[in-house]
C-alpha positions in Angstrom: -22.5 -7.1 0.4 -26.5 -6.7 0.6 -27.4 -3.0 1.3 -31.0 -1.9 1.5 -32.4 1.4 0.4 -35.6 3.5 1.2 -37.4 4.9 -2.5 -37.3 8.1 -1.2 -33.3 7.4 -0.8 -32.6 5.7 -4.3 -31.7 8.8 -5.7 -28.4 9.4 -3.8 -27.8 5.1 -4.2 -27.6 5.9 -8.6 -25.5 9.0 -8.1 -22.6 6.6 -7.0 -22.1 4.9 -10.4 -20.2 6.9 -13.3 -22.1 7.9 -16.1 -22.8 7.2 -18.8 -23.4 3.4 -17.7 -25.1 0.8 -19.9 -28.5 -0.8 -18.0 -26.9 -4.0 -17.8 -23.7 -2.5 -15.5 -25.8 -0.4 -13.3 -28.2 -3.5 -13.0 -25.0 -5.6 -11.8 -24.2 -2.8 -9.4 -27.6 -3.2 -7.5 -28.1 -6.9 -7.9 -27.4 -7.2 -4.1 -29.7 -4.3 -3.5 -33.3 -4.0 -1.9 -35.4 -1.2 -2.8 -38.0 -0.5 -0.2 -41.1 1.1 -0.5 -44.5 1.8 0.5 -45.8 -1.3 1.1 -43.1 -3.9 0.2 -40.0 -4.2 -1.5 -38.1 -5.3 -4.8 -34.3 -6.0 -5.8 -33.0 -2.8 -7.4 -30.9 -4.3 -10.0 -33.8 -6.5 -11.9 -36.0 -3.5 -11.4 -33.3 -1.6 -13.2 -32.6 -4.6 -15.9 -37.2 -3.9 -16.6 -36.1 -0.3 -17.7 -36.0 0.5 -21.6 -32.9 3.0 -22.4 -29.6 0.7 -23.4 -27.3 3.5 -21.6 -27.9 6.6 -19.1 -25.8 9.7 -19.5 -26.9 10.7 -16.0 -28.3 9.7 -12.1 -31.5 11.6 -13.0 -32.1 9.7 -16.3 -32.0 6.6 -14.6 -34.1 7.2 -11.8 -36.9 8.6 -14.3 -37.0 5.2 -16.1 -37.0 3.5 -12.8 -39.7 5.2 -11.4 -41.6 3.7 -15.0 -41.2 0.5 -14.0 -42.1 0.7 -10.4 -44.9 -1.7 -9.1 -48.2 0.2 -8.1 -47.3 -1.2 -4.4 -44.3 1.3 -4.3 -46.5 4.2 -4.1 -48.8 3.1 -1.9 -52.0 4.7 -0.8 -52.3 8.7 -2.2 -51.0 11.1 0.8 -48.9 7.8 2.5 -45.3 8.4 3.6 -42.7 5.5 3.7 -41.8 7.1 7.3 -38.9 9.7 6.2 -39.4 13.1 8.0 
């Protein structure tokens, strides 16, 4: 099943798996995943696969490496809100 999640929300989506995970298993968790973002959008799980560490102990590592290997359109212009209030 396909599920789609805001940037702003992708922390809460990599606080479901059980740490520590290898990059490869949380990759196969979101490969039916769409990250959206600023201006456009990316599957979670190969964005996940780009990052460097072979295991996270923890939600917050991963989503520090992630944000590494974002493309510059995820952030969009400086000041620019994906919406979220």
């Amino acid at each position: 099943m396909s599920e789609t999640v805001k940037l702003s929300r992708v922390d809460s989506a990599l606080e479901r798996l059980t740490y520590p995970v290898a990059r490869d298993e949380a990759a196969d968790a979101y490969a039916d995943t769409t990250l959206t973002f600023a201006d456009g959008q990316a599957n979670l799980g190969e964005l996940v696969s780009e990052t460097h560490s072979e295991t996270y102990r923890s939600s917050e590592e991963l989503s520090e490496e992630l944000y590494n290997v974002l493309p510059v359109e995820a952030l969009g212009e400086p000041g620019q809100s994906d919406g979220d209030a």
